[in-house]
PDB file of N, CA, C and O in Angstrom, chain B, residues numbered from 101:
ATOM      1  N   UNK B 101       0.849  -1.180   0.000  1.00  0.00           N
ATOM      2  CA  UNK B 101       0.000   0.000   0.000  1.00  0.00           C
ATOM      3  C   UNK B 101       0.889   1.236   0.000  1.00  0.00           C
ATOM      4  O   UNK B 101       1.806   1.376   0.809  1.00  0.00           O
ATOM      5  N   UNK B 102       0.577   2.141  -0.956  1.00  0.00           N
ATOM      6  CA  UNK B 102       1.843   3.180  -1.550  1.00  0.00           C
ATOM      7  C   UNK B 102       1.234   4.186  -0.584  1.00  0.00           C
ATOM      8  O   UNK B 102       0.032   4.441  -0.520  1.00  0.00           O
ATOM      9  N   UNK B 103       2.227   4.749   0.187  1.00  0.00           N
ATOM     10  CA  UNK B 103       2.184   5.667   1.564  1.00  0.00           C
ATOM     11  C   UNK B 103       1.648   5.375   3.074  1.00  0.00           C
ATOM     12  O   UNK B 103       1.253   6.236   3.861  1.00  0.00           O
ATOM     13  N   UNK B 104       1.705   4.277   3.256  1.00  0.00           N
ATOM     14  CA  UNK B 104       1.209   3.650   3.931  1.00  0.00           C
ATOM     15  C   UNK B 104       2.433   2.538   4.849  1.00  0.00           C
ATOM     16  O   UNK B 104       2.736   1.488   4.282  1.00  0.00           O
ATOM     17  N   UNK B 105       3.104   2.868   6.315  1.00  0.00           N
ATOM     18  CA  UNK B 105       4.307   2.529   6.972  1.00  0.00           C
ATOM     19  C   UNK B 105       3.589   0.840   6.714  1.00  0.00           C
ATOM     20  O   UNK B 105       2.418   0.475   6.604  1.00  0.00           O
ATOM     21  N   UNK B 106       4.638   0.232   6.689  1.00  0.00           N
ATOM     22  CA  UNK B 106       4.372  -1.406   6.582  1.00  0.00           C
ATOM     23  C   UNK B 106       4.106  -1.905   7.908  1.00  0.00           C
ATOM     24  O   UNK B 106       4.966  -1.584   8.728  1.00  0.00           O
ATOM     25  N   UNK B 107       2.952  -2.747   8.434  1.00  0.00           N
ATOM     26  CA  UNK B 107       2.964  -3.367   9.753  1.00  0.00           C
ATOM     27  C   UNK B 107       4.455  -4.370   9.957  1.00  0.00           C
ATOM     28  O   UNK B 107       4.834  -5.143   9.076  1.00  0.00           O
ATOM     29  N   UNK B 108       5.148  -4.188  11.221  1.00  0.00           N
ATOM     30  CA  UNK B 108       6.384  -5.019  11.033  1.00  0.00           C
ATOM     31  C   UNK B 108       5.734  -6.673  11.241  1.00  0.00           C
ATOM     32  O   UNK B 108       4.816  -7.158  11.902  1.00  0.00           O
ATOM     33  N   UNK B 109       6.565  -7.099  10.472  1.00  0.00           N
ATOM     34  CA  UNK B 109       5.549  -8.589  10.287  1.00  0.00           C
ATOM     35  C   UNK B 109       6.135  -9.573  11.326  1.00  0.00           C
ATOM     36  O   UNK B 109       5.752 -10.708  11.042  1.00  0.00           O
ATOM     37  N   UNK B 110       7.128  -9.554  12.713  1.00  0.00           N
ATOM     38  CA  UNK B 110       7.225  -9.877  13.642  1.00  0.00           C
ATOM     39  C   UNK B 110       6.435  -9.629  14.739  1.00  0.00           C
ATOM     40  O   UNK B 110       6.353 -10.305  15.764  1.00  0.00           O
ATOM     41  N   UNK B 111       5.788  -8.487  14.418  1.00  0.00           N
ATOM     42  CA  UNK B 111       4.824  -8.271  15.936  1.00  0.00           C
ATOM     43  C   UNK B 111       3.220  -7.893  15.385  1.00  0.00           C
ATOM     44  O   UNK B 111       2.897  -7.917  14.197  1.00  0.00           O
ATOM     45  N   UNK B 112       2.508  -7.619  16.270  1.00  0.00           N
ATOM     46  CA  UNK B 112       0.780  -7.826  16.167  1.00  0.00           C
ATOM     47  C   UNK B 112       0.696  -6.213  16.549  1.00  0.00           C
ATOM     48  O   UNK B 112      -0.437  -5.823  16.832  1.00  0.00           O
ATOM     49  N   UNK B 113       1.664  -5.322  16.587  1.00  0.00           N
ATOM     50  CA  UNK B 113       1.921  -3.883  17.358  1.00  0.00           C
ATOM     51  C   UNK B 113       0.469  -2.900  16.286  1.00  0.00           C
ATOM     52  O   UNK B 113      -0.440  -2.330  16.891  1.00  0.00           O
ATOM     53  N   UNK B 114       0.530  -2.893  14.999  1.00  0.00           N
ATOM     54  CA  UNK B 114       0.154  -2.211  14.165  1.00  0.00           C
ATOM     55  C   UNK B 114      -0.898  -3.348  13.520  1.00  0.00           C
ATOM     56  O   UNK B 114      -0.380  -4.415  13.189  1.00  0.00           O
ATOM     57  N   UNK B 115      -1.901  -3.236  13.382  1.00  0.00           N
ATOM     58  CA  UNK B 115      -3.613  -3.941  12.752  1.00  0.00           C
ATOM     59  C   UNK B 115      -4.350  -3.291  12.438  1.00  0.00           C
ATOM     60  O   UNK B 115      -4.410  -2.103  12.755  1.00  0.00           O
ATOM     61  N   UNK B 116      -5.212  -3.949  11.646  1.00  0.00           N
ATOM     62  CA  UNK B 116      -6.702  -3.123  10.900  1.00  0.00           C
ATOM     63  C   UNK B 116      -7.307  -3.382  12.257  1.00  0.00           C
ATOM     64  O   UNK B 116      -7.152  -4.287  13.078  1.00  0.00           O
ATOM     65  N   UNK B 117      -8.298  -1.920  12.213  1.00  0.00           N
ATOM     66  CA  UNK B 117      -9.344  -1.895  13.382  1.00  0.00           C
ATOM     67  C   UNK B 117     -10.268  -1.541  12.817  1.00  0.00           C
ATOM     68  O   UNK B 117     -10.077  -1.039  11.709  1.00  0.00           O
ATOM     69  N   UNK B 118     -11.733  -1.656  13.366  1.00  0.00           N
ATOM     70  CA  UNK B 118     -12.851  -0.587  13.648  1.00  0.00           C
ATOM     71  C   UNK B 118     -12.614   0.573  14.299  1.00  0.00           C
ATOM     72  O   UNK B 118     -12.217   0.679  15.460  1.00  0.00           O
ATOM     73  N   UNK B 119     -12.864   1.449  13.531  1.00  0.00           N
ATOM     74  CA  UNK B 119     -12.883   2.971  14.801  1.00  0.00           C
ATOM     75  C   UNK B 119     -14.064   3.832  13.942  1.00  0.00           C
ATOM     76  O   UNK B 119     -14.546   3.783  12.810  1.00  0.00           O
ATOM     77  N   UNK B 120     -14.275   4.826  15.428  1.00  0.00           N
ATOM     78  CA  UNK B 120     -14.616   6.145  14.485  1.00  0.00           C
ATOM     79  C   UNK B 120     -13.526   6.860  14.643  1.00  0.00           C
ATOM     80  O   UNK B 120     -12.854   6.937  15.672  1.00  0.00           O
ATOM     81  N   UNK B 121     -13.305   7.485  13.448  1.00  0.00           N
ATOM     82  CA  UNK B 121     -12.575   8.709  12.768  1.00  0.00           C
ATOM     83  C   UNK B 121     -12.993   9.995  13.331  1.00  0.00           C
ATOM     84  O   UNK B 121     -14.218  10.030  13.211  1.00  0.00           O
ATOM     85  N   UNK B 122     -12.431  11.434  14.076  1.00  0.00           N
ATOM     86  CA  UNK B 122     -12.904  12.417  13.923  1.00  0.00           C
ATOM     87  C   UNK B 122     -12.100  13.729  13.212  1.00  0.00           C
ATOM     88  O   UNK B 122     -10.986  14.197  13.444  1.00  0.00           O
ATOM     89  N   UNK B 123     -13.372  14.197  12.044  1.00  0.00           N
ATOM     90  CA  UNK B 123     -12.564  14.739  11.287  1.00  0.00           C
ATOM     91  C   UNK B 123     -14.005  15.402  10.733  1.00  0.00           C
ATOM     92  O   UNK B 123     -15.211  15.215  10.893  1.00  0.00           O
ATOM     93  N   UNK B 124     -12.919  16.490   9.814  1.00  0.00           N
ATOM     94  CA  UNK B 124     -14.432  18.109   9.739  1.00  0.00           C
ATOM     95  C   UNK B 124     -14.599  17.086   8.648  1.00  0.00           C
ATOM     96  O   UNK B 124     -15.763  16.695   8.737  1.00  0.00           O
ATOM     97  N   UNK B 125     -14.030  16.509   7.727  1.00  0.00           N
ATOM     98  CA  UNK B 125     -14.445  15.720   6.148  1.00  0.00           C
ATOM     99  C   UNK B 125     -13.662  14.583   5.977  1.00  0.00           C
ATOM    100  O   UNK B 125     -12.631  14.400   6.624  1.00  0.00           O
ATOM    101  N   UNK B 126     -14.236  13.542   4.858  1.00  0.00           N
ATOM    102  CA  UNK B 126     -13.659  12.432   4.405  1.00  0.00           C
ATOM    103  C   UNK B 126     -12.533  12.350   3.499  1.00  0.00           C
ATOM    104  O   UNK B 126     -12.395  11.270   2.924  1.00  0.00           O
ATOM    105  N   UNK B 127     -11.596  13.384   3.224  1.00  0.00           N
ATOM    106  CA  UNK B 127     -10.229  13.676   2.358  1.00  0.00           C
ATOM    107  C   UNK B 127      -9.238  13.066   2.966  1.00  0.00           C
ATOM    108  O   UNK B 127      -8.410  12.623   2.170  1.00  0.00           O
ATOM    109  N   UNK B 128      -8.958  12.834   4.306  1.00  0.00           N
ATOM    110  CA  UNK B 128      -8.014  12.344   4.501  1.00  0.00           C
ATOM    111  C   UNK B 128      -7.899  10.813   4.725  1.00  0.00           C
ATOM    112  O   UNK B 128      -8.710  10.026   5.214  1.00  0.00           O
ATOM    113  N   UNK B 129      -6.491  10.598   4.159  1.00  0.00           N
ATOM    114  CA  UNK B 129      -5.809   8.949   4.418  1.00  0.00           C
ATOM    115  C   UNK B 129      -5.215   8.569   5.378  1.00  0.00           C
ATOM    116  O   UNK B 129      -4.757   7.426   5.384  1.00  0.00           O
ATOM    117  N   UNK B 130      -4.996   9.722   6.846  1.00  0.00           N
ATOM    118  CA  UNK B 130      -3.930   9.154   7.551  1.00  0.00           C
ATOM    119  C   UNK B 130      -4.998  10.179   8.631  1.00  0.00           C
ATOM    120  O   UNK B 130      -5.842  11.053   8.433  1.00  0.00           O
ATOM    121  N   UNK B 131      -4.325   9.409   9.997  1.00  0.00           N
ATOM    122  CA  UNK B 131      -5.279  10.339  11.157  1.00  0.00           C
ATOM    123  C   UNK B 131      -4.302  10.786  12.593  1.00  0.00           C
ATOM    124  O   UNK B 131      -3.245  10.171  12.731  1.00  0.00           O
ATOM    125  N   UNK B 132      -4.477  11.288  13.085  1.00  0.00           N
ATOM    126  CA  UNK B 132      -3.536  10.948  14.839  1.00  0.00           C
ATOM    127  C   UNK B 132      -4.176  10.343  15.777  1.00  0.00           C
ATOM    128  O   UNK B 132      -5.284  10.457  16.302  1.00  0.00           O
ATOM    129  N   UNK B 133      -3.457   9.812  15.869  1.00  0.00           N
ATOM    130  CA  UNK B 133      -4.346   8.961  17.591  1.00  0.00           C
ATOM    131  C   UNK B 133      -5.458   9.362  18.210  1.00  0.00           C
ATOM    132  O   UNK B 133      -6.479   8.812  18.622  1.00  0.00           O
ATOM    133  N   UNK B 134      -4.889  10.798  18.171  1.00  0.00           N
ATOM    134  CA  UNK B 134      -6.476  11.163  19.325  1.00  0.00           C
ATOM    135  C   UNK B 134      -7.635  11.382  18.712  1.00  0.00           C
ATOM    136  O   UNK B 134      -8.650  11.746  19.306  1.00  0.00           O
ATOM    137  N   UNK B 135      -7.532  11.112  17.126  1.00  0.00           N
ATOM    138  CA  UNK B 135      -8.510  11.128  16.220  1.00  0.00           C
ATOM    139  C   UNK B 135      -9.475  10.059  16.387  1.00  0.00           C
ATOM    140  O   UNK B 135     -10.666  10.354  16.487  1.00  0.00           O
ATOM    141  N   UNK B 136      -9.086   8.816  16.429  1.00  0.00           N
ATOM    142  CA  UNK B 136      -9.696   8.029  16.640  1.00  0.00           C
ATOM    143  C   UNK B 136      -9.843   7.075  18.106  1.00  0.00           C
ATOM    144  O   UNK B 136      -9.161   7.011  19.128  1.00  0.00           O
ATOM    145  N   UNK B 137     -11.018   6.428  17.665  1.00  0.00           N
ATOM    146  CA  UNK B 137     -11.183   5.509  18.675  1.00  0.00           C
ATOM    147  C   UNK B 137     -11.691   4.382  18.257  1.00  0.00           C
ATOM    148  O   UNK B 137     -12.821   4.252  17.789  1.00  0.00           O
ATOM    149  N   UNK B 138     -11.114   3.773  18.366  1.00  0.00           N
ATOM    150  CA  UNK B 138     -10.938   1.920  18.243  1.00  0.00           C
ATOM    151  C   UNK B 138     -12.419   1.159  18.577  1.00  0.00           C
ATOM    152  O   UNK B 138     -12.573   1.131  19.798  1.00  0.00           O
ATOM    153  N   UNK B 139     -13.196   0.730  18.081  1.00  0.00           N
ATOM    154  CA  UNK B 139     -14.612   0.074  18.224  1.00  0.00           C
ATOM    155  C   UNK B 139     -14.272  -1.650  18.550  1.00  0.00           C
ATOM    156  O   UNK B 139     -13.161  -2.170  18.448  1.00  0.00           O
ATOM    157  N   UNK B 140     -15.621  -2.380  18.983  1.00  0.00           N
ATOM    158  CA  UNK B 140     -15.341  -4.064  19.273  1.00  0.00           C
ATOM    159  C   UNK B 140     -15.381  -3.789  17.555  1.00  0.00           C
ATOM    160  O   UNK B 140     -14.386  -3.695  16.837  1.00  0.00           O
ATOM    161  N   UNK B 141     -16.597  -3.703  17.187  1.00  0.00           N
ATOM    162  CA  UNK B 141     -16.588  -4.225  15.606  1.00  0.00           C
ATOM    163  C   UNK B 141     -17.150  -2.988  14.601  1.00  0.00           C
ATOM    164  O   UNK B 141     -17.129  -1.770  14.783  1.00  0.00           O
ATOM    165  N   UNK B 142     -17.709  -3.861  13.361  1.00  0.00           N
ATOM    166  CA  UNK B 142     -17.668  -2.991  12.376  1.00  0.00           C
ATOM    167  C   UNK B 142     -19.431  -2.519  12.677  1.00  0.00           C
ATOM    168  O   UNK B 142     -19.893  -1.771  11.815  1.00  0.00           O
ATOM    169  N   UNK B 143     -19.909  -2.721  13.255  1.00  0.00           N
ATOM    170  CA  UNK B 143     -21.930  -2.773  13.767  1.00  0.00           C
ATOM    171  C   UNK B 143     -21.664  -1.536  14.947  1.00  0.00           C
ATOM    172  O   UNK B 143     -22.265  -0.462  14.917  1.00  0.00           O
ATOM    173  N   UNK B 144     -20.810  -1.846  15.817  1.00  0.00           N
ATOM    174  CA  UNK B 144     -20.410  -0.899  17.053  1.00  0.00           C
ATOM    175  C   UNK B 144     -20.024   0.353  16.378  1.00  0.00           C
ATOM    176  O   UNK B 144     -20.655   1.362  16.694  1.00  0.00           O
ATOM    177  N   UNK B 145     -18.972   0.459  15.390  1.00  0.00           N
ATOM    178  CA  UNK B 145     -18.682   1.900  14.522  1.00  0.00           C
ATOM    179  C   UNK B 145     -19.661   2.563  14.337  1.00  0.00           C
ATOM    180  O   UNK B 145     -19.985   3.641  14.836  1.00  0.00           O
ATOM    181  N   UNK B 146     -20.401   1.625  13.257  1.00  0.00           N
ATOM    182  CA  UNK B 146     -21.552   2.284  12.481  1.00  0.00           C
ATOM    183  C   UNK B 146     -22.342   2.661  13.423  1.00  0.00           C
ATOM    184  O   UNK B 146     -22.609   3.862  13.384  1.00  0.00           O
ATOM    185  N   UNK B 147     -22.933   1.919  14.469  1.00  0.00           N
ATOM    186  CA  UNK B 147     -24.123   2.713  15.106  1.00  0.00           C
ATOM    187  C   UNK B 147     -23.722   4.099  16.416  1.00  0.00           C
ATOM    188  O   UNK B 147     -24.471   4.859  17.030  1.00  0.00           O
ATOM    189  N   UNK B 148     -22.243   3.934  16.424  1.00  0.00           N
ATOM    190  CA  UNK B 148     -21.710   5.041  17.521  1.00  0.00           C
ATOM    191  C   UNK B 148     -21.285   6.345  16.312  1.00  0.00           C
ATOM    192  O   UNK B 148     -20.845   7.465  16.567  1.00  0.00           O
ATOM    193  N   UNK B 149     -21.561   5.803  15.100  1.00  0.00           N
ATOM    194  CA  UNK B 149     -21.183   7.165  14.298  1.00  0.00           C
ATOM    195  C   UNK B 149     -21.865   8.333  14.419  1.00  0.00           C
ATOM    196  O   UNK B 149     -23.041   7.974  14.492  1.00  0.00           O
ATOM    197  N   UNK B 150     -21.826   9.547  14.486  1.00  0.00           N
ATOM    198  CA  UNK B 150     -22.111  10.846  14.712  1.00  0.00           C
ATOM    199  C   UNK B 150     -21.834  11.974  13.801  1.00  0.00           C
ATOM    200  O   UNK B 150     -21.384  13.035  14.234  1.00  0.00           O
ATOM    201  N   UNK B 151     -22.163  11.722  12.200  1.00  0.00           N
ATOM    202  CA  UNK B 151     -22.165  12.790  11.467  1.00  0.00           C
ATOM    203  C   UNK B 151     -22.178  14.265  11.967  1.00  0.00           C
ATOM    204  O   UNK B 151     -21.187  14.961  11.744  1.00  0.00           O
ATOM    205  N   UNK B 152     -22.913  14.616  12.423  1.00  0.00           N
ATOM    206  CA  UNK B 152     -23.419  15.730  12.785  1.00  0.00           C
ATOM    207  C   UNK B 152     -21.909  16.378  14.195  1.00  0.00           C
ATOM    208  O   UNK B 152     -21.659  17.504  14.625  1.00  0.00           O
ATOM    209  N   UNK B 153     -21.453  15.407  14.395  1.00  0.00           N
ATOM    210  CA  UNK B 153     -20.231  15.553  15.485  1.00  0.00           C
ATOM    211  C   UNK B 153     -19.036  15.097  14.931  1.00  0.00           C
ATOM    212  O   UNK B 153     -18.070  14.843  15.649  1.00  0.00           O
ATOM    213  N   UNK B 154     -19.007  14.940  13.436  1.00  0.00           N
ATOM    214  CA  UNK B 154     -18.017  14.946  12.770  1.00  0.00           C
ATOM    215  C   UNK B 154     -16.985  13.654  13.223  1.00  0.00           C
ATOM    216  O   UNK B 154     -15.759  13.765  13.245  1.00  0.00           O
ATOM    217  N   UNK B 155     -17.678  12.496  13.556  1.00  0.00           N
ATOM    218  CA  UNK B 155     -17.390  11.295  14.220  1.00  0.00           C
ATOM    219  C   UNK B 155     -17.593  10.217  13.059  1.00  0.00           C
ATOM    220  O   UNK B 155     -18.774   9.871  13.053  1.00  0.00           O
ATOM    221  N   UNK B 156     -16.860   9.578  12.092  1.00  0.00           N
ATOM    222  CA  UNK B 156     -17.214   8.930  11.359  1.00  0.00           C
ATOM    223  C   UNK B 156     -16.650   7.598  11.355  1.00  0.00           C
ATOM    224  O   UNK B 156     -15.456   7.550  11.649  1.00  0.00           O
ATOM    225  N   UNK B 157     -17.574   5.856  10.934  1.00  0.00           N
ATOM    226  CA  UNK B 157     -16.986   5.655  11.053  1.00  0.00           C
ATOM    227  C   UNK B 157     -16.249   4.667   9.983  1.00  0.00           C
ATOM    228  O   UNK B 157     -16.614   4.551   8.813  1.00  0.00           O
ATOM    229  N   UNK B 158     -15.218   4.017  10.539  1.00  0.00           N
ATOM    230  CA  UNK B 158     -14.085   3.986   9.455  1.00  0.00           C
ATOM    231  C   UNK B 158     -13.059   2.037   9.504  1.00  0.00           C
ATOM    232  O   UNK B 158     -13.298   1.323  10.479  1.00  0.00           O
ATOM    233  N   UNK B 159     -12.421   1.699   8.796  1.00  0.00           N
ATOM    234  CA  UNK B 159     -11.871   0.642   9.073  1.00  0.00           C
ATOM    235  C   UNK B 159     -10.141   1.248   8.523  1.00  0.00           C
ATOM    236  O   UNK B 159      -9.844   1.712   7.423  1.00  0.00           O
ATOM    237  N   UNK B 160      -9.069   0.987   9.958  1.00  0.00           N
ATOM    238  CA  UNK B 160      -8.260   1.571   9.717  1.00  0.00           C
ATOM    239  C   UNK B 160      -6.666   0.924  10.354  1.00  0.00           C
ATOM    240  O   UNK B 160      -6.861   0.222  11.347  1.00  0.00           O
ATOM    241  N   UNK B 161      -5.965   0.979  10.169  1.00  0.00           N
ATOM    242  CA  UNK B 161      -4.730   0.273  10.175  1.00  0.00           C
ATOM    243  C   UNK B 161      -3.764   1.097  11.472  1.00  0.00           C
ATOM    244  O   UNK B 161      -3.846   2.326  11.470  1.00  0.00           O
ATOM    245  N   UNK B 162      -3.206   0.688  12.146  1.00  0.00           N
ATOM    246  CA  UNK B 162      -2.339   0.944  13.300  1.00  0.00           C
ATOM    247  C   UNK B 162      -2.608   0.670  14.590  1.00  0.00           C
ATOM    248  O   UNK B 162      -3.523  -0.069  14.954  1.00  0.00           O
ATOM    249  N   UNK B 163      -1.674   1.363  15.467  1.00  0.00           N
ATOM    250  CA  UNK B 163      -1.123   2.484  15.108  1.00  0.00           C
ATOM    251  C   UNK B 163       0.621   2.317  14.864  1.00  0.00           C
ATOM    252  O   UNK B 163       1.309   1.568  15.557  1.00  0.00           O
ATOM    253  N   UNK B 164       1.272   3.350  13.508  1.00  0.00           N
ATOM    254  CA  UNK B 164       2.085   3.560  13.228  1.00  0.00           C
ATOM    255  C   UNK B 164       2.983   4.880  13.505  1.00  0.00           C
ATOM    256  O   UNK B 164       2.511   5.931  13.071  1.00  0.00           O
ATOM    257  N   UNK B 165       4.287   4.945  14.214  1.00  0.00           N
ATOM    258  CA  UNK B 165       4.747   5.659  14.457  1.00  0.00           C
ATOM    259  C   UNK B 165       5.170   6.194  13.231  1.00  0.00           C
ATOM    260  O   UNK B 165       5.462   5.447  12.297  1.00  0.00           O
ATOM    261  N   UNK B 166       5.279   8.333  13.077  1.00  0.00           N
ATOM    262  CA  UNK B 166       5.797   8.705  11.637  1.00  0.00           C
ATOM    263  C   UNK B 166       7.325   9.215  12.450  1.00  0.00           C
ATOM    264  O   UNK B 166       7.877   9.193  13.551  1.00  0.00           O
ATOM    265  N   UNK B 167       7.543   9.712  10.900  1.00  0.00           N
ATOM    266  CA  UNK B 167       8.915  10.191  11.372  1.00  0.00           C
ATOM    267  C   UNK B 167       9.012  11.268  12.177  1.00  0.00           C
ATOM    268  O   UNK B 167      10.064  11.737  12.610  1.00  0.00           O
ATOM    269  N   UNK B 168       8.271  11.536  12.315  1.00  0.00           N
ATOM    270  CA  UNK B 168       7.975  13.324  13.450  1.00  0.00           C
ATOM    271  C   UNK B 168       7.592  12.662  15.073  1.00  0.00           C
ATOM    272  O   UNK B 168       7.343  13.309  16.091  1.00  0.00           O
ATOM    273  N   UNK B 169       7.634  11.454  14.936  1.00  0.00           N
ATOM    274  CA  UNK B 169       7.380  10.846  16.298  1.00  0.00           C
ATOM    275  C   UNK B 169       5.853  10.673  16.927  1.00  0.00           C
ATOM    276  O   UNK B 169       5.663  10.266  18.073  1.00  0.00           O
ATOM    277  N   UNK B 170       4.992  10.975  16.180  1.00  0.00           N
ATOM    278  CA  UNK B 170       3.443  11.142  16.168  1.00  0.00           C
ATOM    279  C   UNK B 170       2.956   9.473  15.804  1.00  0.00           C
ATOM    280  O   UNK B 170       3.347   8.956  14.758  1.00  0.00           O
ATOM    281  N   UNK B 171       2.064   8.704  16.787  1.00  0.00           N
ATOM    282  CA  UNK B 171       1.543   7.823  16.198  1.00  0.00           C
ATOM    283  C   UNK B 171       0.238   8.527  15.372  1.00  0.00           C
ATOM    284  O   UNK B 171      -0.412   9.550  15.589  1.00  0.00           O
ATOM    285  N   UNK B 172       0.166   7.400  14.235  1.00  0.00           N
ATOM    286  CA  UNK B 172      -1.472   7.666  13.158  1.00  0.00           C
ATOM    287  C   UNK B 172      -1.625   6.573  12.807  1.00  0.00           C
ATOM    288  O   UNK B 172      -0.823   5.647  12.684  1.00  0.00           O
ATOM    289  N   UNK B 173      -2.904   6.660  12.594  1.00  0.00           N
ATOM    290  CA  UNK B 173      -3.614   5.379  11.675  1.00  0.00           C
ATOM    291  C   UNK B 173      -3.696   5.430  10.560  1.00  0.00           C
ATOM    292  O   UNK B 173      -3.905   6.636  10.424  1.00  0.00           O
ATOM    293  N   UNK B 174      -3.694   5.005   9.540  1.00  0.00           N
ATOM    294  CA  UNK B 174      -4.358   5.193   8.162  1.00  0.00           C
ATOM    295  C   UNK B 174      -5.538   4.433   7.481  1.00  0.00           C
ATOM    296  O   UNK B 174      -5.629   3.213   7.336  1.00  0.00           O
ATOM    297  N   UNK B 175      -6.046   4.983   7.258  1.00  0.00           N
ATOM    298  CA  UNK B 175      -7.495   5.049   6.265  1.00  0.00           C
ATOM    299  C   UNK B 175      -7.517   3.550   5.836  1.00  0.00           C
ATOM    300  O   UNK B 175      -6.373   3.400   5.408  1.00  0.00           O
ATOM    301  N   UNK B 176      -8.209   2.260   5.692  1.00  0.00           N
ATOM    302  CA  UNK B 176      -8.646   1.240   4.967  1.00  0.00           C
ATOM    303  C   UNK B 176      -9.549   1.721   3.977  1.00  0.00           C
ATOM    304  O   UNK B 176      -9.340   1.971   2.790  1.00  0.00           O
ATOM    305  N   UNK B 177     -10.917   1.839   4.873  1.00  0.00           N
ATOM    306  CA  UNK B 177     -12.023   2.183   3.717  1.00  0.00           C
ATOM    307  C   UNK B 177     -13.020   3.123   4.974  1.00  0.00           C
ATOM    308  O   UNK B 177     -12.628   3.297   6.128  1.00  0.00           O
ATOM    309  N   UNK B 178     -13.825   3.436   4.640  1.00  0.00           N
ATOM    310  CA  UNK B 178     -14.827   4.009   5.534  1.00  0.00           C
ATOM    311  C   UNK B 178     -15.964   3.228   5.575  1.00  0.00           C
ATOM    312  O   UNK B 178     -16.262   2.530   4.606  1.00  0.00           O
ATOM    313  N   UNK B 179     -16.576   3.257   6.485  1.00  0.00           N
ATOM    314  CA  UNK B 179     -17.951   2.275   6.739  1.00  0.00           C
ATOM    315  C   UNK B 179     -19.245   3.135   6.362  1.00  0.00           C
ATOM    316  O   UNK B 179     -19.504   4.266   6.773  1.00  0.00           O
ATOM    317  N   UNK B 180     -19.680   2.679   5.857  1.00  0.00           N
ATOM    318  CA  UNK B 180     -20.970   2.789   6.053  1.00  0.00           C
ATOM    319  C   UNK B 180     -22.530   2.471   6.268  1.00  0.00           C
ATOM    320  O   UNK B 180     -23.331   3.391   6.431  1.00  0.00           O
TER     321      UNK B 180
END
């Protein structure tokens, strides 16, 4: 996946999750931690989603440390 840090394939550290995403719009591919929050599943996202609170939700990969020292997640797909 082109821009996207590779999960290291020795450890379970970095995974696809359920979360909601919070964010003013759907443009972005990458998020910060405190953006999201991690759901049990993909039913739990969807029904804790909050359009209107800019809470969306999303299926997403990490978390990955960048080079600025910031963990983020990045974008899979969005749920809906």
């Amino acid at each position: 996946m082109r821009g996207i840090v590779p999960p290291d394939p020795e450890t379970d550290v970095s995974a696809a999750h359920h979360a909601l995403v919070y964010m003013p719009g759907r443009t972005r591919k990458r998020f910060p931690a405190g953006c999201v929050r991690l759901m049990d599943s993909a039913e739990a996202a969807v029904a804790a989603a909050d359009p209107q609170g800019k809470w969306f939700p999303a299926r997403v990969l990490g978390p990955s440390k960048s080079s600025e020292g910031q963990y983020l997640f990045y974008l899979l797909d969005w749920l809906e």
